[in-house]
C-alpha positions in Angstrom: -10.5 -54.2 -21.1 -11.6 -52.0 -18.3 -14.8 -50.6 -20.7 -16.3 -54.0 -20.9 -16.4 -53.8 -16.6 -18.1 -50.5 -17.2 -20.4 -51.6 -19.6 -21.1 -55.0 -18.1 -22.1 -52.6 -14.9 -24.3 -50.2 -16.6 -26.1 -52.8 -18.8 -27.0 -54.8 -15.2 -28.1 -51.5 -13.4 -30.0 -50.6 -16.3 -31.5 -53.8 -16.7 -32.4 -53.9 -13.0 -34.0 -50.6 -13.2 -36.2 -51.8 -15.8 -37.2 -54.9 -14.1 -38.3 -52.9 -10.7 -40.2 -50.0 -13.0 -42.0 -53.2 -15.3 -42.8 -55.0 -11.8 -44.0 -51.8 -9.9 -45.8 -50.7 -13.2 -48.1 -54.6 -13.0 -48.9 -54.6 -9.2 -50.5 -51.0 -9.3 -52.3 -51.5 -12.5 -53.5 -54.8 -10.9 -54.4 -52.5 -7.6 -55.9 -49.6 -9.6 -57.9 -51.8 -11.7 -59.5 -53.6 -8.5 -60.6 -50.4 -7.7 -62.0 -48.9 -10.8 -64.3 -52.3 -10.7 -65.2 -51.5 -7.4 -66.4 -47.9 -8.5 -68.2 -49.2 -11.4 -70.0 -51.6 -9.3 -70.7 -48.6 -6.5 -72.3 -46.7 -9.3 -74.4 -49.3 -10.4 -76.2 -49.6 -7.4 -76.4 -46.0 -6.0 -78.5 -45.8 -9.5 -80.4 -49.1 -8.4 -80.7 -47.7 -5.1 -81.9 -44.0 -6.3 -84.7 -46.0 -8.4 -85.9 -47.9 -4.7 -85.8 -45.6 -2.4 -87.0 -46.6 0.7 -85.5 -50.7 -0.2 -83.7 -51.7 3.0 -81.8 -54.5 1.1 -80.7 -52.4 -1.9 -79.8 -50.0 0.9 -77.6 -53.0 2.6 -76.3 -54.0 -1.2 -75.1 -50.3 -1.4 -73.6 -49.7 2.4 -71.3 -52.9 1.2 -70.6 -51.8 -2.0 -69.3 -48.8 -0.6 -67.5 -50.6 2.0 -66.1 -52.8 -1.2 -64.8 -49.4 -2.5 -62.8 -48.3 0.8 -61.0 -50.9 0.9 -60.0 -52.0 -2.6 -59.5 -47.8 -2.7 -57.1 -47.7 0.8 -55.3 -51.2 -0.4 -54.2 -49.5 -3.6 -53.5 -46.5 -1.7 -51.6 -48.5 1.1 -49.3 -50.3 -1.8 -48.5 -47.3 -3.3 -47.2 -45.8 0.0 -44.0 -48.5 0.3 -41.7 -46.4 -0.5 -39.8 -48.7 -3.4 -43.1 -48.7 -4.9 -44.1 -44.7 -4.1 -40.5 -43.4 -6.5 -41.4 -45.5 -9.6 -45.1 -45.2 -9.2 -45.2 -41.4 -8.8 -42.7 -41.1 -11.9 -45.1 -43.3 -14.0 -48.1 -41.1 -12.9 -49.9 -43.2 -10.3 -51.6 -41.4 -7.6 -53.2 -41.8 -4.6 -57.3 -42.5 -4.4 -58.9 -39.7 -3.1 -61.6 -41.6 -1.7 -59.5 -43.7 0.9 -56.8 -41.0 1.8 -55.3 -42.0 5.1 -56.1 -39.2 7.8 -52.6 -37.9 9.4 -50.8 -39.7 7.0 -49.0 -37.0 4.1 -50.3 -37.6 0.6 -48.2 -36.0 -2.0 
């Protein structure tokens, strides 16, 4: 009788590890995917803008699509820092956005 307390136990833990892993997975793919759009649309218009030079607007469209980047880049980079999403996430092989790296903070 005592083996079905044990397993009862092992099977919830287990199951509760995999919900946390499955959840954690979701959210950064969600995050990381925001950002890979954002670097698709960033490359788009540095080529638009390299064919204008000298467009103040395309220059504008660019400034904010880099400014688009930063911060889908340092939200992704800021959810991956809580640290029940950091264990998980690192295990799984997320890592941190080079491009929005937190000065003074440590980036492993």
């Amino acid at each position: 009788m005592k083996w079905v307390i044990w397993l009862m136990a092992i099977a919830s833990t287990s199951a509760l590890v995999v919900l946390w892993f499955w959840e954690v997975r979701r959210l950064l793919r969600q995050h990381r995917s925001m950002v890979e759009s954002a670097r698709c649309q960033l490359a788009a218009f540095e080529k638009r803008a390299a064919e204008a030079a000298g467009n103040t607007d395309v220059a504008e469209v660019l400034r904010r699509s880099e400014s688009i980047y930063r911060q889908a880049a340092g939200n992704y980079n800021e959810t991956l820092h809580r640290p029940w999403i950091y264990i998980p996430g690192r295990l799984m092989g997320f890592h941190y956005e080079e491009a929005a790296k937190v000065p003074g903070r440590v980036h492993i």
